[in-house]
C-alpha positions in Angstrom: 127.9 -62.7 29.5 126.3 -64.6 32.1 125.2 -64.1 35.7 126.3 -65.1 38.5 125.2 -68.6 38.8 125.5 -69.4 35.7 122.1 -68.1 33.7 122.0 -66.3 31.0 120.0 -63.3 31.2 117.8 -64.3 28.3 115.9 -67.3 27.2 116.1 -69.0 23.5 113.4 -70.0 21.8 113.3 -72.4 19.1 111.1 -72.4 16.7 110.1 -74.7 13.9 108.0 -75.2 10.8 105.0 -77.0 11.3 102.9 -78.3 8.8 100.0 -77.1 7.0 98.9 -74.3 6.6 100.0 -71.2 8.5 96.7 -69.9 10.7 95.8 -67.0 9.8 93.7 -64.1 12.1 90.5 -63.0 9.9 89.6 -59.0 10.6 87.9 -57.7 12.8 84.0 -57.3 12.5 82.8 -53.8 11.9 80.5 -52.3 14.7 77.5 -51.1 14.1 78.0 -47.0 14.2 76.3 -45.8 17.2 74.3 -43.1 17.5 74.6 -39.4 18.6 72.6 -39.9 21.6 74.6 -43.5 22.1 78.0 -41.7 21.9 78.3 -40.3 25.6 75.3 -43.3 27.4 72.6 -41.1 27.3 70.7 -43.1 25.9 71.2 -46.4 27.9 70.7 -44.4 30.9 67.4 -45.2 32.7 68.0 -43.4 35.7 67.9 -45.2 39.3 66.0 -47.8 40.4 65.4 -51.8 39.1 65.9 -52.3 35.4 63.3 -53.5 32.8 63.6 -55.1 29.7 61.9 -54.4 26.9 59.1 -56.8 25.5 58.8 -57.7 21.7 55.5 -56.9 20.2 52.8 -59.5 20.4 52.4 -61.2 16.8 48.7 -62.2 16.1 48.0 -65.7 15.2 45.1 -65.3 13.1 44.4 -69.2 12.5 44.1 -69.5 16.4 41.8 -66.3 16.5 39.5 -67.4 13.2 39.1 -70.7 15.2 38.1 -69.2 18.5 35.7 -66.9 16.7 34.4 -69.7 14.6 33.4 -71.6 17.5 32.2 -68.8 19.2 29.6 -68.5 16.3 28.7 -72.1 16.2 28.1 -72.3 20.3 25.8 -69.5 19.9 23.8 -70.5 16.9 23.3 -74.2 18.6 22.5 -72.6 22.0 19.8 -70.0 19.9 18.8 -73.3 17.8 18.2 -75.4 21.1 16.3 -72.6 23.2 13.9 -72.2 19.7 13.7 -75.1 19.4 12.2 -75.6 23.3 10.0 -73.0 22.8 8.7 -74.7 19.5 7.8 -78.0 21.3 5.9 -76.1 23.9 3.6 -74.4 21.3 3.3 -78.0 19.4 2.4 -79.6 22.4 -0.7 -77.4 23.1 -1.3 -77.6 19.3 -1.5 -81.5 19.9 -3.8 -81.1 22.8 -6.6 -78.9 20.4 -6.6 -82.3 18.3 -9.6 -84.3 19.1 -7.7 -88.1 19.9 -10.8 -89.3 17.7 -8.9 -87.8 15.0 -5.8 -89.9 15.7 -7.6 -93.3 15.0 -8.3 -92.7 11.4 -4.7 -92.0 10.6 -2.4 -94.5 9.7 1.0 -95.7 11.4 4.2 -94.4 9.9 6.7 -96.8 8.3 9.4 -94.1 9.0 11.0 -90.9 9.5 9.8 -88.0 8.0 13.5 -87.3 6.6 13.6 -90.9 4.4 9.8 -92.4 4.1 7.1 -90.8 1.9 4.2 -89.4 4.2 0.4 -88.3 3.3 -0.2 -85.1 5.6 -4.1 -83.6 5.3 -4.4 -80.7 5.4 -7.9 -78.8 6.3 -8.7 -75.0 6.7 -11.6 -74.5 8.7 -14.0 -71.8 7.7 -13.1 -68.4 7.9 -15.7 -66.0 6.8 -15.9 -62.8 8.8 -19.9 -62.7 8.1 -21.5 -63.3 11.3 -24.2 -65.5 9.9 -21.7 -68.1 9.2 -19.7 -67.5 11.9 -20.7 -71.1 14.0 -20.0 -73.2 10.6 -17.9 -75.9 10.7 -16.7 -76.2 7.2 -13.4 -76.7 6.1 -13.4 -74.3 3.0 -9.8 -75.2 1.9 -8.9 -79.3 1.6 -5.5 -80.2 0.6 -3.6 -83.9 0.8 0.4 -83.2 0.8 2.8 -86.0 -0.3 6.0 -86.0 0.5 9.0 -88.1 -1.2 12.3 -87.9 0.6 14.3 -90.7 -1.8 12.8 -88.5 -4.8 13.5 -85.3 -3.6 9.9 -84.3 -4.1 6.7 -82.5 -2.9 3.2 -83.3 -4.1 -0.3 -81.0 -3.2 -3.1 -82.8 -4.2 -6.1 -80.0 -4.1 -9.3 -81.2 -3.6 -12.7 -79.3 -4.0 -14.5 -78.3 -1.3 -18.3 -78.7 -3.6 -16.3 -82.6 -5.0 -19.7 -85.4 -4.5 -17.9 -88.2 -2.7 -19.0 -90.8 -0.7 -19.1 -90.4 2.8 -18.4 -93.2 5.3 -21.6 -93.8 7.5 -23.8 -90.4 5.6 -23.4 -91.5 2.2 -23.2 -89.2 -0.7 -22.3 -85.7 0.2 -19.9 -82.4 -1.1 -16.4 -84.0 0.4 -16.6 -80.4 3.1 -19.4 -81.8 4.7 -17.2 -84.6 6.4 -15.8 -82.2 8.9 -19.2 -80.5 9.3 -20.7 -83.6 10.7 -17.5 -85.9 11.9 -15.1 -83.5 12.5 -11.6 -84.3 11.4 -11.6 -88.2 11.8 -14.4 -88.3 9.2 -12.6 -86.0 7.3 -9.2 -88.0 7.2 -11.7 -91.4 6.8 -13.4 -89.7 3.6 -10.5 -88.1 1.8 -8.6 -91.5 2.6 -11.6 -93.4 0.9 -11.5 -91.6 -2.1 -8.1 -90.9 -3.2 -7.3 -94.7 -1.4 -3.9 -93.1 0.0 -3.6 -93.6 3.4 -3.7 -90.2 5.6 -0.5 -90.4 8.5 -0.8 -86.9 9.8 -3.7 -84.4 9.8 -3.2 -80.7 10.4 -6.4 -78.4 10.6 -5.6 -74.6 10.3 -8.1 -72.0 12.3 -8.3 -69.6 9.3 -9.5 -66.5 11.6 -5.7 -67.0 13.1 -4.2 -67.8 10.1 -3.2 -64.2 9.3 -1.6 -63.9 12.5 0.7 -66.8 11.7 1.7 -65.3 8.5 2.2 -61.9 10.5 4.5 -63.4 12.8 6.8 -64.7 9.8 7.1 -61.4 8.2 4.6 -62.1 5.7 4.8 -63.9 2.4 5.7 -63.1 -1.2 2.9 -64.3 -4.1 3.4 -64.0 -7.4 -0.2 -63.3 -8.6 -0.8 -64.6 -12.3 -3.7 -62.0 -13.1 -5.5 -58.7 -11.7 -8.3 -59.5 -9.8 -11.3 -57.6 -8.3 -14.0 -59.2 -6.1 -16.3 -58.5 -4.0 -17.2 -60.9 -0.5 -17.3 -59.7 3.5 -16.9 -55.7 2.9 -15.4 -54.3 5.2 -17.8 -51.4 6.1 -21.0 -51.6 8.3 -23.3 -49.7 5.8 -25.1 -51.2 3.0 -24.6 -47.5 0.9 -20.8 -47.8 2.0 -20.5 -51.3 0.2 -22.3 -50.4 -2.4 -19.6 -48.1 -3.1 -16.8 -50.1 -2.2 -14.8 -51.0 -5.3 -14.1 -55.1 -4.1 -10.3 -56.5 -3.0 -7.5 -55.9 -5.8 -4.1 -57.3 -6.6 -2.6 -56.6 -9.2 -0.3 -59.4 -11.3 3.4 -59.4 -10.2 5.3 -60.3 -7.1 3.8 -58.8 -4.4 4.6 -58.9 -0.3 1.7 -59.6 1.5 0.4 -59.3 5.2 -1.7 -62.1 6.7 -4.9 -60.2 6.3 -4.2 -59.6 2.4 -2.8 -63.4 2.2 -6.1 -64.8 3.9 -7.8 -62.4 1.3 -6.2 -63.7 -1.2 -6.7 -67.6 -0.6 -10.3 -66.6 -0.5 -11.4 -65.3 -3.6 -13.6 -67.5 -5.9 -15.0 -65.2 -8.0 -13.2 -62.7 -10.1 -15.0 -59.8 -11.6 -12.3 -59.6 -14.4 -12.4 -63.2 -15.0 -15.8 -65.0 -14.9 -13.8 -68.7 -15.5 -12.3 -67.8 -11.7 -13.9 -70.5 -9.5 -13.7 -72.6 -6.7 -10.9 -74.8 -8.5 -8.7 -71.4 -9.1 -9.3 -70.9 -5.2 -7.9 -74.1 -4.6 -4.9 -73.3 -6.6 -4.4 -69.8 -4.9 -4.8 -71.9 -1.4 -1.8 -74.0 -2.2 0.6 -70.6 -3.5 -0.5 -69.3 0.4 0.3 -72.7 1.6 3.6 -73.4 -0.3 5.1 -69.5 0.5 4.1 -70.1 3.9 6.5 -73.5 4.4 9.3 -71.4 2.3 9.0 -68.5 5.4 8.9 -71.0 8.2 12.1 -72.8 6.5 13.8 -69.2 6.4 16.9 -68.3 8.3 14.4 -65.0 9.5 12.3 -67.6 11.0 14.4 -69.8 12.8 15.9 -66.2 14.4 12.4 -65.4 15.8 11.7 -69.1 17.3 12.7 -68.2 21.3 10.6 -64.9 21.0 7.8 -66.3 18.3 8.0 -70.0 18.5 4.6 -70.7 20.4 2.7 -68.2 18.5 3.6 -70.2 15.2 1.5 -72.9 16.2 -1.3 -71.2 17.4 -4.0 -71.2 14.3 -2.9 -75.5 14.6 -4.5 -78.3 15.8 -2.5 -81.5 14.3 -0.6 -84.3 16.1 2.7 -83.4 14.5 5.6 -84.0 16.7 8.1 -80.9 17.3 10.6 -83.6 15.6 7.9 -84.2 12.5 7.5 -80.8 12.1 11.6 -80.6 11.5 11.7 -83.8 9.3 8.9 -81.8 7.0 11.1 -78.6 6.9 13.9 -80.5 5.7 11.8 -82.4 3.6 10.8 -79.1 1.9 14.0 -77.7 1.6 15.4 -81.0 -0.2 12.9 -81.1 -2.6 14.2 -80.2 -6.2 10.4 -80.5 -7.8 7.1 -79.9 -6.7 4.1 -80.8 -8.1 0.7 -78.4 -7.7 -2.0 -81.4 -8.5 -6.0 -80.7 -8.8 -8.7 -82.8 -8.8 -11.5 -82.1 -10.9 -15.0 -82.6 -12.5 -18.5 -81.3 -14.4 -20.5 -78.9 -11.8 -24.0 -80.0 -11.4 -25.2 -76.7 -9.6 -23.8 -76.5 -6.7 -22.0 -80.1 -6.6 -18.9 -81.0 -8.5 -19.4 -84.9 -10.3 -16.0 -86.7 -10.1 -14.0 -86.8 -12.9 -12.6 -90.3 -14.4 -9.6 -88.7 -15.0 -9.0 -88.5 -10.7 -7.7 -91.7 -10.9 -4.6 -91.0 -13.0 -4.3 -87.9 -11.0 -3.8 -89.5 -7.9 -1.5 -92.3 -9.4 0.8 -88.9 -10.6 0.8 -87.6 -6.8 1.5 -91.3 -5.7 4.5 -90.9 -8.6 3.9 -94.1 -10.0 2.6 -91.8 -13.1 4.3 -89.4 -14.9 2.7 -85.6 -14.2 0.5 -84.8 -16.9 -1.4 -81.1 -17.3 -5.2 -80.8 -17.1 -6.2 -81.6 -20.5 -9.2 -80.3 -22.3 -12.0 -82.5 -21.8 -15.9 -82.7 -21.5 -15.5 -81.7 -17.9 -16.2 -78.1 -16.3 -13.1 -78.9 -14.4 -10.6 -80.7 -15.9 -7.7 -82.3 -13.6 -4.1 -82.5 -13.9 -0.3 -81.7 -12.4 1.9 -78.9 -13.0 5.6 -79.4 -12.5 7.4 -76.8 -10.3 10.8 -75.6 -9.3 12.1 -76.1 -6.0 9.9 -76.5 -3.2 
């Protein structure tokens, strides 16, 4: 049948095989199954007004927050080092002005840093009795050369007796003390320099009646005291009866924390009730453990917190022309040092002199390190020199 026109009222369509494989329609993915709430829009529903969308969590980078922090810490300990640091130099400056420049011409010239050369520092403790008839003495009760050696990682205290007969340039011969008595601390560099032949580059006198004040401002200092002592010098009472009484100053042997009035106490005593071989040679020795746990409390971490707030007073029992830089180079020099060596001279007591010992002369070729440390040996003399070995500075 056809219409009018002649078109059929349907179409044909041929179809053919193609090649290949027949295309195929995979199924369709199942949804995910949406809630109760979801079900009718409630949920999507945020009522009128502008849409938001909502934000992911932050995620925390912690390797960009541990590096902020980190630097954070550094700026702060530099900025604290820096303003200590200031605040040191001012104090050292001042401590360079109480230096007589007299002094300085009996020293001798660097070769170097602090941090690589070996230097000879002297070091003098004035007198610091609290008896008032010995009040305007100028002695220098405690006399101690130290040596440092950077490319040897080592520290040497050479401690010499006060009572030590020496000859003294322009006087003659004289107790070695009585160089600062009558030349002050030039003659004192020029005698000890004369006898041990080491040249002296840096001189630092400590003002003993401040001494305690330093070691106050530290925190004190810890001593490990070998033997009880008891002994009796300056009581501390105003009445004779009251002294009479009085027992004498005591430690007892062990590790023991002590403030700078106990410390100075300490470095002082030369005669020991308990002991009667305690003498001015065991003081010496008892001068260098004050000396040595002081430089271990100014190298502390403590320390170097305190410097904006205590900086000047560490400086204030010194007169020494140290640098604020030399004064560095020496801490670093004492906290690199693997060995330290506590050296003596020594000698026969004549009364109320000491007579040289021959045996000085190897002592100061140990401190000088072209000899290896050796202990006092026993010999003919009263006091009989020598090197200990140490641990770490």
């Amino acid at each position: 049948m056809s219409t009018p026109g002649g078109e059929k009222p349907y179409r044909v369509y041929r179809g053919g095989r193609q090649k290949g494989r027949v295309p195929t329609v995979g199924r369709p993915e199942k949804s995910r199954p949406r809630a109760k709430g979801e079900r009718d829009g409630r949920s999507r529903y945020r009522g009128p007004g502008p849409k938001t969308t909502a934000r992911r969590p932050r995620k925390i980078r912690w390797g960009r927050e541990l590096t902020i922090a980190l630097v954070l810490i550094v700026a702060f300990f530099l900025a604290w080092g820096v303003i200590g640091y200031l605040v040191f130099r001012s104090g050292v400056s001042e401590a360079n002005k109480r230096l007589p420049q007299t002094a300085r011409r009996a020293l001798a010239p660097d070769k170097g840093s602090l941090l690589s050369t070996p230097t000879a520092i002297l070091l003098l403790g004035t007198d610091h009795s609290l008896a008032a008839a010995r009040a305007g003495d100028r002695h220098s009760d405690s006399i101690t050369l130290l040596r440092t050696d950077p490319p040897h990682h080592r520290l040497y205290y050479l401690s010499i007796p006060r009572d030590l007969r020496v000859e003294i340039p322009g006087y003659g011969g004289a107790k070695i003390n009585t160089a600062f008595q009558v030349g002050g601390p030039r003659l004192a560099a020029r005698t000890v320099s004369a006898y041990t032949d080491i040249p002296i580059n840096h001189i630092v006198v400590v003002n003993f009646a401040q001494f305690k004040d330093l070691i106050d401002a530290v925190g004190g200092i810890d001593i490990v005291v070998p033997e009880k002592i008891q002994s009796k010098f300056d009581c501390p009472y105003a009445t004779n009866s009251r002294c009479a009484r009085w027992p004498g100053w005591r430690f007892f042997p062990g590790k023991q924390h002590l403030s700078g009035q106990r410390a100075l106490i300490y470095s002082r005593v030369r005669k020991n009730a308990l002991n009667p071989a305690e003498s001015d040679i065991t003081r010496g020795e008892r001068n260098q453990q004050v000396l040595q746990a002081l430089m271990s409390r100014l190298a502390s971490f403590s320390t170097f917190m305190r410097l904006p707030f205590d900086g000047k007073k560490l400086t204030k029992p010194l007169a020494t022309d140290l640098s604020a830089n030399d004064f560095a180079g020496l801490g670093w020099a004492k906290f690199r040092a693997d060995r330290t060596l506590h050296c003596r001279l020594g000698g026969t007591s004549t009364g109320g002199d000491i007579t040289p010992s021959e045996d000085n002369a190897k002592v100061i070729l140990m401190v000088l390190g072209k000899s290896a440390p050796q202990p006092p040996a026993p010999s003919g003399d009263t006091y009989p020199p020598g090197c200990l070995v140490g641990s770490k500075g």
